[in-house]
C-alpha positions as CSV (number, residue, x, y, z in Angstrom):
1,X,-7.7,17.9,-12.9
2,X,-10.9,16.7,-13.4
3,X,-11.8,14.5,-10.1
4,X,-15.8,14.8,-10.6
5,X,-15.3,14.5,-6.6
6,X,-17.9,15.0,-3.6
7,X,-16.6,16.9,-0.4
8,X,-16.4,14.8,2.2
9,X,-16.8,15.4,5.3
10,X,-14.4,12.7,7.6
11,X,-12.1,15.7,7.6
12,X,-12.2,18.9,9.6
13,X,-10.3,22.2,9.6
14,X,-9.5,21.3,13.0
15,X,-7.8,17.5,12.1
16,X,-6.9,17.2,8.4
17,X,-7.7,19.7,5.8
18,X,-10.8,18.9,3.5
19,X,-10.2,16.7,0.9
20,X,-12.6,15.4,-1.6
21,X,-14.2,12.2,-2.8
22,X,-14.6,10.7,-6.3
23,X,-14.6,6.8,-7.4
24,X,-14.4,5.0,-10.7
25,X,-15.1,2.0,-12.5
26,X,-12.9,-0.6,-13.1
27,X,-12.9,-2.8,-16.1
28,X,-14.7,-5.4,-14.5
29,X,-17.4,-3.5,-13.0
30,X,-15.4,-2.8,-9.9
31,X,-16.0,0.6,-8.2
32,X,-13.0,2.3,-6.8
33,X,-13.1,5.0,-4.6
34,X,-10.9,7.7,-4.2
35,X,-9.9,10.7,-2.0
36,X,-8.3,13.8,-3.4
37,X,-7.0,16.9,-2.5
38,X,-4.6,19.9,-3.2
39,X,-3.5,21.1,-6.3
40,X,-0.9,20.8,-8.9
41,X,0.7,17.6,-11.0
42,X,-0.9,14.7,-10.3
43,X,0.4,12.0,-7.7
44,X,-1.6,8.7,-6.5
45,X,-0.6,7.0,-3.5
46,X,-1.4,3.2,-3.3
47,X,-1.5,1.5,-0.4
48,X,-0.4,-2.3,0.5
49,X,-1.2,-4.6,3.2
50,X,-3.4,-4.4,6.3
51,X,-4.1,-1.0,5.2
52,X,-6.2,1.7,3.2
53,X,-5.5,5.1,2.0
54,X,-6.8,6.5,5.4
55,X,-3.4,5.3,6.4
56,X,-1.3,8.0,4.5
57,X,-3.6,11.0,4.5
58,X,-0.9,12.7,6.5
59,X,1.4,11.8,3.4
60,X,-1.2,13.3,1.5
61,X,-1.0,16.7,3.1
62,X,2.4,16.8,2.9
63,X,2.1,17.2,-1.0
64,X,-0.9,19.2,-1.0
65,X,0.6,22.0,-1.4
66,X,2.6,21.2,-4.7
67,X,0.3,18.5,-6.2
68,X,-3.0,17.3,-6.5
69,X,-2.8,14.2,-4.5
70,X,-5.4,11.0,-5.0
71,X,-5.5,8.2,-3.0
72,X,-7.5,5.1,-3.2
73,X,-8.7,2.3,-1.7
74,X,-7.4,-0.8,-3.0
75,X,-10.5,-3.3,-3.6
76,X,-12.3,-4.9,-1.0
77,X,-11.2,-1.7,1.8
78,X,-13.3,1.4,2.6
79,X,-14.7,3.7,-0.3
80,X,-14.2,0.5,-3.0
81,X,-15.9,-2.6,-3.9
82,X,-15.1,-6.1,-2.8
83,X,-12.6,-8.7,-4.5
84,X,-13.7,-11.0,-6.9
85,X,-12.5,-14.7,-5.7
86,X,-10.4,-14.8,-8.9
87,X,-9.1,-11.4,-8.6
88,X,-4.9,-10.9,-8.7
89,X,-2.9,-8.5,-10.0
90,X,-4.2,-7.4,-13.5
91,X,-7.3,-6.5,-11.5
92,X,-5.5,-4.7,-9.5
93,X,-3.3,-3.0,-12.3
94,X,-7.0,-2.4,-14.1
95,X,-8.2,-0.6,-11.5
96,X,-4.9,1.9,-11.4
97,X,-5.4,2.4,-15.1
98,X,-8.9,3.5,-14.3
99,X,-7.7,5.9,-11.8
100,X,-4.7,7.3,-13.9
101,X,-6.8,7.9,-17.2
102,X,-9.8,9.7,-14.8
103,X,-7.3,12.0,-12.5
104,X,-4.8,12.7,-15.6
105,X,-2.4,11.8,-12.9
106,X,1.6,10.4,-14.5
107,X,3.1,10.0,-10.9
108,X,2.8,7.0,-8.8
109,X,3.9,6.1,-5.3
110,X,3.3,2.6,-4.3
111,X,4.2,0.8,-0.7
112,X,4.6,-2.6,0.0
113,X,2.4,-5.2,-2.3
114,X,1.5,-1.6,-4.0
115,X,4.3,-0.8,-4.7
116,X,4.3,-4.6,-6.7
117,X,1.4,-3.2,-8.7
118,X,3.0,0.6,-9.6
119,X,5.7,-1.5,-10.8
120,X,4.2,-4.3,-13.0
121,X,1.4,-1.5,-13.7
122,X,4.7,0.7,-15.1
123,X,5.4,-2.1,-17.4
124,X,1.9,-1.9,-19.2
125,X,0.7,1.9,-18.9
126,X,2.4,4.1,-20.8
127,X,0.7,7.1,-18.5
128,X,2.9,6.1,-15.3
129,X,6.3,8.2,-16.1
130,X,7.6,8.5,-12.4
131,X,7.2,5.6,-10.1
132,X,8.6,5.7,-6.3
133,X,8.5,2.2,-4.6
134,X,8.7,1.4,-1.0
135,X,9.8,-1.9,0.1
136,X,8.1,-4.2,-2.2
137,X,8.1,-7.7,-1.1
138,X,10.5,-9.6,-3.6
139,X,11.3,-12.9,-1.8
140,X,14.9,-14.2,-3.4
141,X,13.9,-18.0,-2.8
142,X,10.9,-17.0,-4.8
143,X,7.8,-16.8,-2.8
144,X,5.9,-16.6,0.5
145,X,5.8,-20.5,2.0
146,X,3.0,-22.5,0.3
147,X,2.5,-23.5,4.2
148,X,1.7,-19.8,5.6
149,X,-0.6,-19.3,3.0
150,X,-2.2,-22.2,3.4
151,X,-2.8,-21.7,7.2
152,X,-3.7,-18.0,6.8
153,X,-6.7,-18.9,4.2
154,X,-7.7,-22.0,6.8
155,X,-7.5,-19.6,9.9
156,X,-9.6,-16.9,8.1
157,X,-12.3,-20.0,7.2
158,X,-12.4,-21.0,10.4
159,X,-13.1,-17.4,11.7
160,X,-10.1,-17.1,13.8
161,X,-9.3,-13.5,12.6
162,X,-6.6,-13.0,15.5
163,X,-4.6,-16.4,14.4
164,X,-4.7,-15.1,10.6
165,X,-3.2,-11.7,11.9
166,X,-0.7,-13.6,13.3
167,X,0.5,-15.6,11.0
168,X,0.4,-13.0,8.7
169,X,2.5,-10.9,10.6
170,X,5.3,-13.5,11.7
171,X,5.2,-14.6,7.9
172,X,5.7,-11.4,6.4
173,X,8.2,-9.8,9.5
174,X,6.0,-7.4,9.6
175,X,3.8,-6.1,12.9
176,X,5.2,-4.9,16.6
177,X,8.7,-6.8,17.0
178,X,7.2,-7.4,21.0
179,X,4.8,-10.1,18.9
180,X,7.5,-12.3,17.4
181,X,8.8,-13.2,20.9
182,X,5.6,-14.0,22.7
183,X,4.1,-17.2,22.5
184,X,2.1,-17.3,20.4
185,X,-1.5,-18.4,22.2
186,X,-0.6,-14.7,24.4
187,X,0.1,-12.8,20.5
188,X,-3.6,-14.4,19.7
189,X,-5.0,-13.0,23.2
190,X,-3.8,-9.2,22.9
191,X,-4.4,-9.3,18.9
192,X,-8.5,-10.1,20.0
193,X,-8.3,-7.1,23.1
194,X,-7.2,-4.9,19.7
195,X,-9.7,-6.1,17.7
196,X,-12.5,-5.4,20.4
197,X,-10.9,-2.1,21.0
198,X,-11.2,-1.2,17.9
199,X,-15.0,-2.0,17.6
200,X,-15.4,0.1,20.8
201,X,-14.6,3.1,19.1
202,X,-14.7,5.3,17.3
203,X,-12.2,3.9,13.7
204,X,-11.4,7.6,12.9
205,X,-11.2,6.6,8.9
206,X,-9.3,3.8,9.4
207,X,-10.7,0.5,8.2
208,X,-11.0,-1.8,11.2
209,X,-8.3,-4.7,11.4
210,X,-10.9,-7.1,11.3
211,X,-12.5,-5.9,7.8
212,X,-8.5,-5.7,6.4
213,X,-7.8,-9.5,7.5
214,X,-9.6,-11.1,4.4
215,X,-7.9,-8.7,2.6
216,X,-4.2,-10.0,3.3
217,X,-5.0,-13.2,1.0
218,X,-5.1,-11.1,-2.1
219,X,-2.0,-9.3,-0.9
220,X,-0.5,-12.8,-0.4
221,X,-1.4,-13.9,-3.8
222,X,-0.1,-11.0,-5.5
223,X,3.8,-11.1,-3.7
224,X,3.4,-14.6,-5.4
225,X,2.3,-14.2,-8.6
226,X,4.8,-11.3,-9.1
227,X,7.5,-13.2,-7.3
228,X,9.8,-14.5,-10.3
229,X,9.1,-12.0,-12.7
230,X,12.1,-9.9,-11.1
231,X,14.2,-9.8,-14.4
232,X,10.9,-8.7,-16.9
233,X,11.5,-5.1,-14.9
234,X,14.2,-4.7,-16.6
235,X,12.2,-3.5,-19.4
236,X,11.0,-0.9,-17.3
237,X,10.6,2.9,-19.3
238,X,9.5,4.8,-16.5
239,X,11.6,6.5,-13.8
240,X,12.1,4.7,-10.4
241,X,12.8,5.8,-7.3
242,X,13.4,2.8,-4.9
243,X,12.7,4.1,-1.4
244,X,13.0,1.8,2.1
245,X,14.1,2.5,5.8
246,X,17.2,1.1,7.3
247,X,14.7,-0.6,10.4
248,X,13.2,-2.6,8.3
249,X,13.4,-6.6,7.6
250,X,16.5,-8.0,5.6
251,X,14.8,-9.4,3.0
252,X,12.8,-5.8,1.9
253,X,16.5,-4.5,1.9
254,X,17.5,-7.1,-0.4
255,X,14.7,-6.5,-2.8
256,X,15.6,-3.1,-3.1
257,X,19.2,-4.2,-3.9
258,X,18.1,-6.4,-6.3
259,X,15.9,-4.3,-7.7
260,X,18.5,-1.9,-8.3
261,X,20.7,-4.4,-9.8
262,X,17.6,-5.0,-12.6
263,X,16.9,-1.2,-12.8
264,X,20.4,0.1,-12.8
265,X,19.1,4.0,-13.8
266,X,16.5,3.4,-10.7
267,X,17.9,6.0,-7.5
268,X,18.0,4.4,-4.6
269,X,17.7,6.3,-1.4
270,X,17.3,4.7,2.5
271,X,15.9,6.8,5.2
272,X,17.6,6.2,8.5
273,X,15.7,5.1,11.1
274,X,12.6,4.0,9.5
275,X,10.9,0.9,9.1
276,X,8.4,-0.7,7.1
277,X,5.5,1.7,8.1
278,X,7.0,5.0,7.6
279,X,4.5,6.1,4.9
280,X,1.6,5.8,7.6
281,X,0.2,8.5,9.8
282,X,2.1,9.0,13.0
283,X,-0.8,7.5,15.0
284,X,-0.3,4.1,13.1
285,X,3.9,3.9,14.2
286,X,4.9,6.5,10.4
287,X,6.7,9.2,9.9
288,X,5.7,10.4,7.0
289,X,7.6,14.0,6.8
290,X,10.8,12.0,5.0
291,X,9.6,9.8,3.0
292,X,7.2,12.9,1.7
293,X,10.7,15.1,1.7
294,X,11.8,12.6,-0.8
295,X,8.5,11.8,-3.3
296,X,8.5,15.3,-3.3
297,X,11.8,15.9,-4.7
298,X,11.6,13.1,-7.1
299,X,8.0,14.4,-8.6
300,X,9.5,17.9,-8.9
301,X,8.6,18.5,-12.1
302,X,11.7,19.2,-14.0
């Protein structure tokens, strides 16, 4: 495959086996930077909230040895450009199509609000053939509340990172099940301690919570702009493979069920004992070994 790719050195024998680095340019101007490694039929891994592809290099490795592997940076994290204040979805599907067309890749494995853009994106791109999808966020009343948008964008104005996080997480179900119990001044408190933790040391790849924050508006905006447009998958050409852990909050369960009630070819497999996060390293709460034991199987080529 033709990656046009710089080694990079964040990796070492010792750690993670070297990969390499390559970006490219998005319709818009947007520069989108990659990481790639191993060798074989192309597979791209796109990440979804609070998160960048540092997040499932271990994934990554998992495959290495049966594909060429790329994974990106969404927009506005790490190796990639920022977000345009207009920016939604079709800037997001752009910048896959620029990804696909440069790494000659036809597989696609999306999680979260990614795996909302592998799916519309599968709609549109006739190179996507095989797409695996964890746990989009398909909300059956239709969308996030108006309200905990609203607050998260006034809370990120405002500077107050750590009460953005927050709501973000209680919104979305999503972050240590300890934080939906506390009150929430004390979640604030320890969300800040992390935060200056973080900037104490060393980030190791990762892109520091308080550069993602910002982030989560655009991963906001897309659950609702896709929200609603459930039935238009039905069109869907490519093959799915509708992936989701059994830990994980009721209403990602019910998207996958009714996803699989609009995609009735779609396979549909749960992994016991997993939750929303078990595509991420094992130093970030993942588990990656079974979710790669299945993406694996499913990109076999035939």
């Amino acid at each position: 495959m033709n990656s046009q790719a710089t080694l990079d050195n964040e990796s070492t024998a010792t750690t993670r086996p070297r990969f390499s680095t390559g970006s490219v340019t998005s319709r818009d101007g947007t520069t989108i930077g990659y990481r790639e490694l191993g060798s074989g039929p192309g597979v791209l891994l796109l990440h979804g909230t609070a998160s960048s592809g540092h997040n499932h290099l271990e994934l990554a490795e998992s495959l290495a040895d049966a594909f060429t592997v790329i994974v990106p940076d969404r927009r506005g994290r790490g190796l990639s450009g920022p977000y345009g204040a207009a920016d939604g979805i079709q800037q997001e599907i752009e910048d896959l199509d620029a990804l696909l067309v440069r790494t000659g890749a036809h597989n696609v494995f999306g999680v979260s609000s990614g795996g909302l853009i592998c799916l519309e994106a599968a709609l549109t791109l006739p190179a996507i053939q095989k797409a695996a999808i964890f746990e989009p966020p398909f909300f059956r009343d239709g969308s996030l509340p108006t309200s905990l948008l609203t607050r998260f964008d006034e809370e990120i104005a405002q500077g107050n990172v750590a009460a953005a996080l927050i709501t973000a997480m209680r919104g979305a179900q999503m972050g240590p099940p300890i934080f939906n119990a506390l009150p929430r001044w004390l979640a604030e408190r320890l969300t800040r301690g992390f935060m200056a933790s973080e900037q104490r040391k060393d980030a190791g790849g990762y892109v520091p919570m308080r550069a993602l924050a910002p982030t989560m508006h655009y991963d906001f905006k897309i659950v609702a702009e896709v929200n609603g447009r459930l039935p238009a998958l039905g069109a869907m050409q490519a093959d799915i493979l509708l992936l989701g852990g059994s830990k994980s909050p009721a209403y990602l369960r019910n998207a996958l069920d009714d996803l699989s009630t609009v995609l009735p070819s779609a396979e549909r497999v749960e992994l016991q004992g997993l939750d929303h996060a078990a595509s991420w390293n094992r130093d970030r709460g993942g588990r990656p070994e079974p979710v790669a034991r299945e993406v694996r199987r499913f990109f076999a080529p035939s």
